[in-house]
N, C-alpha and C positions, 0 to 999 in steps of 0.2 A: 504494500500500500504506500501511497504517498501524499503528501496535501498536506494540510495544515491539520493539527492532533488536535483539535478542541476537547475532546472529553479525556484525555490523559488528566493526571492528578498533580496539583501542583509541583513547582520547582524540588521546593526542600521534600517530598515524598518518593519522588521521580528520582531525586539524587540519591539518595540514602540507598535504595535500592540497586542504581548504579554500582555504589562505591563497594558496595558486597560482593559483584561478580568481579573474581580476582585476574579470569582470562582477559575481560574487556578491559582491567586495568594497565595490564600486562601489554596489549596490542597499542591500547593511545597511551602509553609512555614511549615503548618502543617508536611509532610513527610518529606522533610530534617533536619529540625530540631532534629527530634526524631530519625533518622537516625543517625543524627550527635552526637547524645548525649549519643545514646547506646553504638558507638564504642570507643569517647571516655573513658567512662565507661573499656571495653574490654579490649581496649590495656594500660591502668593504673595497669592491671592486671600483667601483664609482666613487671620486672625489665629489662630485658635483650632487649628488644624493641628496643633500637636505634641498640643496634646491630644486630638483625635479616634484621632491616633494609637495614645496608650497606651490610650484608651479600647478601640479595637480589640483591642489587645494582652489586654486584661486579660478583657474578654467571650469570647476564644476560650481563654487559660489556663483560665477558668473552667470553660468547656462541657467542655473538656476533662480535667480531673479529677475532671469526677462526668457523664465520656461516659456508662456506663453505664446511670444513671439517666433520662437525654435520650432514648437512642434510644428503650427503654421507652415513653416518652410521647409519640414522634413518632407509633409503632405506635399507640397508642391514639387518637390525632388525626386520624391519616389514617384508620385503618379507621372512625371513627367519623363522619367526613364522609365515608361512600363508596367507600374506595378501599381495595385491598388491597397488604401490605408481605410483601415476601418478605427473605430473608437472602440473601448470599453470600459465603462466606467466602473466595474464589480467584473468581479469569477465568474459570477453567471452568464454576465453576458456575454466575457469570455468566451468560455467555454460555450455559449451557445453557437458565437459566430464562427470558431474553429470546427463544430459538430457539422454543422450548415455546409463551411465548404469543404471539407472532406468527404462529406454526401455527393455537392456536385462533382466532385471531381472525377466521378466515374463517367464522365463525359454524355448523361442524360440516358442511356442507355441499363446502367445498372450503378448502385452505390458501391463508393468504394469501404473497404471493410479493413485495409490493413495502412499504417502507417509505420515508417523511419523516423525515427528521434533522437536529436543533437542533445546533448547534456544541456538542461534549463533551468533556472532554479524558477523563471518568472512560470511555467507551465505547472512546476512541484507546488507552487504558491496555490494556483488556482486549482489543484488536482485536478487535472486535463486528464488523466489517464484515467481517473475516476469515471469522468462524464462523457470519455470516448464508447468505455465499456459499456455504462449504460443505453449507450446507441450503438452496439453491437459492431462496436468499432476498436479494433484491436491495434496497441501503439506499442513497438519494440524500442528497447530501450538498447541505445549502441555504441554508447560509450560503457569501456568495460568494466568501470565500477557501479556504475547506474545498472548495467546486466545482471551484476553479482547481484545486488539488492532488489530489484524485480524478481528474479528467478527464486529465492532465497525469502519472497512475498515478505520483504524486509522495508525497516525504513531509511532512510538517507542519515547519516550523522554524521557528516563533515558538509561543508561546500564545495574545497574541491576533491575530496576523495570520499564518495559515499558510504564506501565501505570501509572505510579506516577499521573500524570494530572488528572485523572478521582477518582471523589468518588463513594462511594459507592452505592448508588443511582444512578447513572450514569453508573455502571455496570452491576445493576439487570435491568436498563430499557433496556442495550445492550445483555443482555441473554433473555431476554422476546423477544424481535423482531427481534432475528436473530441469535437465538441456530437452530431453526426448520430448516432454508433453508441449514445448515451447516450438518443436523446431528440430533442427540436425541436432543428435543426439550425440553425446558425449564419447570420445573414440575409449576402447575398451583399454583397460591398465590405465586410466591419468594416473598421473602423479601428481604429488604437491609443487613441482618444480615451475616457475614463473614460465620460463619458456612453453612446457605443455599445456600450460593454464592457457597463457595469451592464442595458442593455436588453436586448443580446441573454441574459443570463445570466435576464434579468425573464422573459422568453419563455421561453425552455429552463426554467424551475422550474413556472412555474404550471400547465400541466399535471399536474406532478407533483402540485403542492396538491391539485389538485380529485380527482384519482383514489385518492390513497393512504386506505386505509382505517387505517391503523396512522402513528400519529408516536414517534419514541423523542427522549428526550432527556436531559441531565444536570440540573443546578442549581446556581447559585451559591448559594446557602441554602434550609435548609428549619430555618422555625419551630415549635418544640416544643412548643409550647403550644396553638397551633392545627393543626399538620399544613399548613401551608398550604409549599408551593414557593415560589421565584423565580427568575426566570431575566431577567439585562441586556441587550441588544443593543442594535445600532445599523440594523438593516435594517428589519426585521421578519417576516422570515423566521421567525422563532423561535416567534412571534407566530399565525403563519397556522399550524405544526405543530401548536403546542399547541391551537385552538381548533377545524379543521376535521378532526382525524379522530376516528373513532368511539370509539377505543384509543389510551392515554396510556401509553408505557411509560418511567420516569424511573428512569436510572442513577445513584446518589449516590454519594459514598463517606461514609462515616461523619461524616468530620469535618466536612461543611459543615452542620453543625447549631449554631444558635444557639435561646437558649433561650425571649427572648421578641420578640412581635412590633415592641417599640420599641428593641429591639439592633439591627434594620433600618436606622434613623436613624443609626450610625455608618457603615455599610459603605455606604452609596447617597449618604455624600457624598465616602467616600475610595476606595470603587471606581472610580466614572468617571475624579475627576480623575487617578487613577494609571494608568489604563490606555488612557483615550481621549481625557485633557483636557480631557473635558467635564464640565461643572459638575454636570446629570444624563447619564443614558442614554436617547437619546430611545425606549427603548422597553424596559419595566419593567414584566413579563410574572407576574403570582401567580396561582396557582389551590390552590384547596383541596377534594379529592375530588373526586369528579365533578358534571355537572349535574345527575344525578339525586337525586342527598343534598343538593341545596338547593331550596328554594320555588323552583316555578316553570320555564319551559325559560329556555334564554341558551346563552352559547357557551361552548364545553369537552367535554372528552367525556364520554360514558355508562360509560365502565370506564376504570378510570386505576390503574396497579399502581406501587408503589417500588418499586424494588431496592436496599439498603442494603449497598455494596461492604463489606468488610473488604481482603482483598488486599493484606495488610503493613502495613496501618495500626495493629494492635494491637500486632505488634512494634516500631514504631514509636514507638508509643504511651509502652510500658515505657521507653525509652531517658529518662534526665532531662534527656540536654542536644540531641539529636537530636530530641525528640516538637517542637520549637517549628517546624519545617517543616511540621507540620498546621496550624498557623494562618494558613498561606497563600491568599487569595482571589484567587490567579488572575488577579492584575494584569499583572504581564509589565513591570513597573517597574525589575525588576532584571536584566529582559534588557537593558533598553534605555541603561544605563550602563554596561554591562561592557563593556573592553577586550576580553576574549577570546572574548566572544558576537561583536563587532560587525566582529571578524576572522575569526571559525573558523566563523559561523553556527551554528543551530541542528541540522542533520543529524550533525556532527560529535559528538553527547553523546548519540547512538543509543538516543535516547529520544522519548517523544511530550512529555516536561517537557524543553528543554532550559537553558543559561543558568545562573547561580548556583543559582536555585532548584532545578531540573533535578539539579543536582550535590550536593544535599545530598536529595534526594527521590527519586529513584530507585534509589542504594544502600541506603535502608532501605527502598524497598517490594520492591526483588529482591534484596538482599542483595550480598555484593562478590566472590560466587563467580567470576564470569565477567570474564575483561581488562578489558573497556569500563568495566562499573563500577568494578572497583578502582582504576580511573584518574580515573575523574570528579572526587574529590576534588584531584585534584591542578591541575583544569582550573581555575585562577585563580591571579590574582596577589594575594590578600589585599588590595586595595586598601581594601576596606571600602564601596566606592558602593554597593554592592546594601544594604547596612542604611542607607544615611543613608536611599535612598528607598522602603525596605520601610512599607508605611501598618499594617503589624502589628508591628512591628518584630522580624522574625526577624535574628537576628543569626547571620546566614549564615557569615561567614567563620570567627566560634566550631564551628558545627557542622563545618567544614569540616576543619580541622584537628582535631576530635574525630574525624570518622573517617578520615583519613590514620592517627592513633593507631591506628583499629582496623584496617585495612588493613594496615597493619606489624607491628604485633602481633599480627594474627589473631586471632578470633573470629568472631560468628555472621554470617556470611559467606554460607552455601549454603541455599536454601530449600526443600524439600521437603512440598509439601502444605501443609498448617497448621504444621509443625516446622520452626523453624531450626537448624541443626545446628555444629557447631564445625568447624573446617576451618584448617589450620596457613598462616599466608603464606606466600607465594612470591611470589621476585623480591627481596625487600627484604633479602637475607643483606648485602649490603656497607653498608648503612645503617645494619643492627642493628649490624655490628662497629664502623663508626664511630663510635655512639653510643657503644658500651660502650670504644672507644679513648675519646673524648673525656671520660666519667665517671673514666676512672685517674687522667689526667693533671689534670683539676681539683681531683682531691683528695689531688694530692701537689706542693705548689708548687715545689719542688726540680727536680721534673721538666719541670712547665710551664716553667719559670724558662731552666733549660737548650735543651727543645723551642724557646722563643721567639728566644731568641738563637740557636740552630743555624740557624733560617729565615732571619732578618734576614742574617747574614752570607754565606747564600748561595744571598739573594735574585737576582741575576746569574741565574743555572742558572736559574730554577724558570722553566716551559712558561705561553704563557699561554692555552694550552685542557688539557681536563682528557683521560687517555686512555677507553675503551674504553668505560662505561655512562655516565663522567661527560660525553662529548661532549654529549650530551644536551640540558645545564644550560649546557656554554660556546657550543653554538652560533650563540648568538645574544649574546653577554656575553663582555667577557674574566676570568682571575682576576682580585681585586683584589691591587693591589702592594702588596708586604711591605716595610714601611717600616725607613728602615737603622736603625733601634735599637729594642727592645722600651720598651714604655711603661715597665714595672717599673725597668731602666736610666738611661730618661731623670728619672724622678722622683728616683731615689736623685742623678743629677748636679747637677740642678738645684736641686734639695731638700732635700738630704741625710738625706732618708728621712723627712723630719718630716710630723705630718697633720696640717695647719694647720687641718681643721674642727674639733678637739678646742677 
């Protein structure tokens, strides 16, 4: 399965759970680590790093305050080489418009029933694969780690390696019991060996290549100036979707629009090193319209349609300190530093985003209605790694703590259609009062004054786990000890109340 996990159970249940299985522990230490250590490697290479950086930074702030204008021009770019751009403002409609033309695509004669698919996360968002099935439409999955996890009726938990969770033994047992009911079946003897894994998965796809009449895919940008797509890989599977079928259907979401074709030049040299360590992508895939709106035949298809996601991106958008999670490219940089990715894994953030990014990305595209989200924010330790190695530099732990703020405070929370609506928190009444206990006493020193020395003198007593919601926070931590004299006391003894900075 894939899409978005709304009924999974919050964060801290979801993890706890996690941290128990020792194998999955075992697999995302092993792969982040070595993830983590190739790209720092990579981008050491580059002197000029910090500023490709802000350069990123500032090309996607830009796009994005005069989005309006961009999309505008992409429609006019694409329909003008060829291709046709649709809207969709929610999943549904989504997914209704991609059901729609994959019907036609069997050229009015008969509907077409099988589709080719480029690694997307915008398609895993809307669970496309969900609502192709329920129109008896069947979409293969053709990058080989989105294979493992299909095949293996699994969820995605990484962004760029879905199956980071599974070893490799655990993927030849999922090619052995369920390449056949899919498709070419798995050659007799696999072994766990990377090379026989990659072949038998070579065999089980190509088939698919040759037959499918329909490819759908995402984009990691699309050029506004020209209308022209891209899309990075490392197979090339991506590759053979795009160029061999007759029907190009490409799911975007708003924000991967940059404005001109030399804003390319930052993102192709900070994408790979953040995400694969490599210097380029050995496979770096553009097309613009289709073949038939350029001179001459070549490879690409003869109809090629956008779909241009919104699906909480515009409310997203309005937020001033939250919109900076749109200028995310999809690196997975910040999975692979996290303490609480590289223990809880990504199933745990019951999202197709999970990880820091994850956690500040999918309560503003569904809102903080439901447990799992309203929890997300809390899924980190503010350590700040995900912003040293963000290549846009989203300053994650900022957004993060801005919507714990709205979490607690309540606000637009519940999403309904194109409306988000107000909805009061829940859950956070002992937090609220302690805030508002902590505001009295700050601002009456008499009282603080007193409060401090009542603790210190009978620090002895006080528990060093907390009772009933607080277990929570000491489970894993004790209080810290109350030191036998408030500071305010010791300075007056010491000092005799003087402020020697004057």
């Amino acid at each position: 399965m894939s899409g978005t996990y709304l009924g999974m159970p919050a964060f801290p249940q979801a993890a706890r759970e996690a941290v128990g299985n020792s194998t999955l522990r075992g697999n995302l230490r092993h792969a982040t680590h070595t993830i983590r250590d190739k790209r720092a490697r990579a981008v050491a290479e580059l002197d000029d790093w910090a500023a490709l950086r802000e350069a990123g930074k500032q090309i996607k702030d830009h796009t994005l305050r005069h989005l309006d204008r961009y999309l505008v021009q992409v429609e006019e770019s694409v329909t003008a080489a060829g291709g046709t751009v649709h809207w969709a403002a929610d999943a549904d409609e989504a997914n209704e418009i991609v059901s729609r033309l994959v019907r036609e695509a069997g050229g009015g004669d008969t509907d077409e029933h099988e589709v080719v698919k480029v690694k997307s996360m915008a398609t895993q968002e809307i669970a496309l694969n969900e609502a192709l099935e329920a129109q008896g439409i069947h979409a293969y999955e053709t990058d080989l780690a989105e294979l493992i996890v299909q095949l293996g009726r699994d969820r995605p938990s990484h962004i760029l390696v879905p199956a980071i969770h599974r070893n490799r033994g655990e993927i030849r047992d999922i090619f052995r019991s369920e390449m056949g009911e899919w498709g070419r079946p798995a050659p007799e003897g696999l072994t766990d060996t990377p090379a026989e894994l990659a072949e038998a998965a070579r065999l089980h796809l190509r088939e698919k290549f040759l037959r499918a009449r329909v490819g759908i895919s995402g984009a990691n940008f699309v050029v506004a100036e020209t209308g022209t797509l891209v899309v990075v890989e490392s197979e090339g599977n991506g590759r053979m979707c795009l160029t061999l079928p007759e029907t190009l259907i490409s799911v975007v979401g708003i924000e991967k629009i940059v404005p001109k074709w030399q804003d390319l030049e930052v993102f192709l040299q900070t994408l790979p090193r953040s995400s694969t360590a490599e210097r380029m992508n050995p496979y770096t895939s553009m097309w613009t319209g289709t073949r038939n709106g350029r001179a001459g035949e070549g490879d690409g298809p003869r109809t090629f349609h956008l779909v241009l996601l919104d699906n909480g991106r515009t409310d997203t958008l309005a937020d001033e300190v939250g919109r900076q999670a749109l200028r995310c490219i999809r690196c997975s940089a910040c999975l692979n530093v996290c303490p609480v990715y590289e223990r809880a894994g990504g199933h745990a953030y019951g999202s197709v985003y999970p990880g820091p990014i994850g956690a500040i990305l999918s309560p503003q595209l569904r809102g903080t209605g439901s447990e799992i989200d309203a929890s997300l924010p809390y899924a980190s330790s503010l350590c700040g790694a995900c912003y040293e190695v963000c290549p846009v530099a989203i300053d994650i732990p900022e957004v993060l703590v801005h919507l714990r703020e709205r979490v607690v405070q309540g606000g637009p929370t519940v999403r309904h259609g194109n409306r988000v609506v107000l909805k009061p928190a829940k859950g956070h009444a002992a937090e609220r009062a302690a805030m508002r206990a902590a505001q009295w006493a700050f601002t009456r020193p008499g009282a603080l004054r007193a409060g401090q020395r009542l603790a210190s003198r009978t620090r002895r007593l006080h528990p060093r786990t907390l009772p009933g919601p607080g277990r929570a926070w000491t489970g894993s931590r004790d209080l810290p000890a109350v030191p036998a004299e408030p500071f305010r006391d010791w300075w007056q003894r010491t000092h005799g109340g003087r402020d020697e900075a004057k």
